[in-house]
N, C-alpha and C positions, 0 to 999 in steps of 0.2 A: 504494500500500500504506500510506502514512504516513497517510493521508488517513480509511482503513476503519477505524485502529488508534486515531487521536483520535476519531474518533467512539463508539467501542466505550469509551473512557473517558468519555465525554461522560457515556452511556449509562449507564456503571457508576455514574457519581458520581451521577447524577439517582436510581437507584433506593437508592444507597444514605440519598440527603434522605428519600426518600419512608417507609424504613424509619425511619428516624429521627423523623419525624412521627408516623407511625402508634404506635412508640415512646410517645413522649410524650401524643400522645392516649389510649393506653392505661393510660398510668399514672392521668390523669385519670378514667377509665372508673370507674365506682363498683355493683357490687351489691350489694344487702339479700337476704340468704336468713331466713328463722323454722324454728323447729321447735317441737314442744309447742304449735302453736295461739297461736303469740306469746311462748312461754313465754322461747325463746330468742333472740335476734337478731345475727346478724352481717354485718359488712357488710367487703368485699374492694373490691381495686382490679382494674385489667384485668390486673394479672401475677399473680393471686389472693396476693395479701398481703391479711392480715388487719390491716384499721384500725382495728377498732370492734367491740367483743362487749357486748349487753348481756344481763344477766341480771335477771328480772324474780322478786324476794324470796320469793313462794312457791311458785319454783322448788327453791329450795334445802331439802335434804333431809339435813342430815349422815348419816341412815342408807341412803340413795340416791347418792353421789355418781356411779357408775357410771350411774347415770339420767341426770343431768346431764352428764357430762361425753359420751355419747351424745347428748343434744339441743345440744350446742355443736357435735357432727363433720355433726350434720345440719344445722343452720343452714349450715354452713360449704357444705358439700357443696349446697346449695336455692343458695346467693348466688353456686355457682363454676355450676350448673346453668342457673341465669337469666343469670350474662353469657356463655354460652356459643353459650346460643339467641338472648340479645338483636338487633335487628336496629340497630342504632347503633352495635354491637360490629365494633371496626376489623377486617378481613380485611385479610389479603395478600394481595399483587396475583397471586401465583402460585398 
């Protein structure tokens, strides 16, 4: 019995590395979403944090911001879309 119970910890510590990896390679993990044709760009890590928005000058509209601030959730939303389907995007093993 003692023997089944270390292994099952072996077991546990190995998958908890493995999340820890996949972890970290996530964080690494980088998408670029656009919206507006370019107009907007953002770019996310694999935990979809946002690292980078840029905004391209005749996007901006002071009598539009609602425009704008719509092509910012869809950049966002294009760059969580692409690492979602990415095929380099770390899975879990379960």
């Amino acid at each position: 019995m003692g023997s089944g119970f270390s292994k099952m910890k072996k077991q546990a510590r190995m998958m908890q590395d493995q999340v820890g990896q996949m972890r970290d390679n996530l964080k690494k993990t980088l998408s670029t979403g656009s919206a507006g044709n370019g107009l907007v760009t953002a770019t996310i890590d694999g935990e979809k944090a946002l690292k980078t928005i840029v905004i391209k000058p005749e996007c901006v509209n002071p009598n539009d911001i609602e425009g704008l601030q719509d092509l910012i959730i869809a950049a966002y939303e294009d760059a969580a879309q692409k690492l979602e389907n990415s095929p380099s995007s770390p899975k879990m093993p379960w």
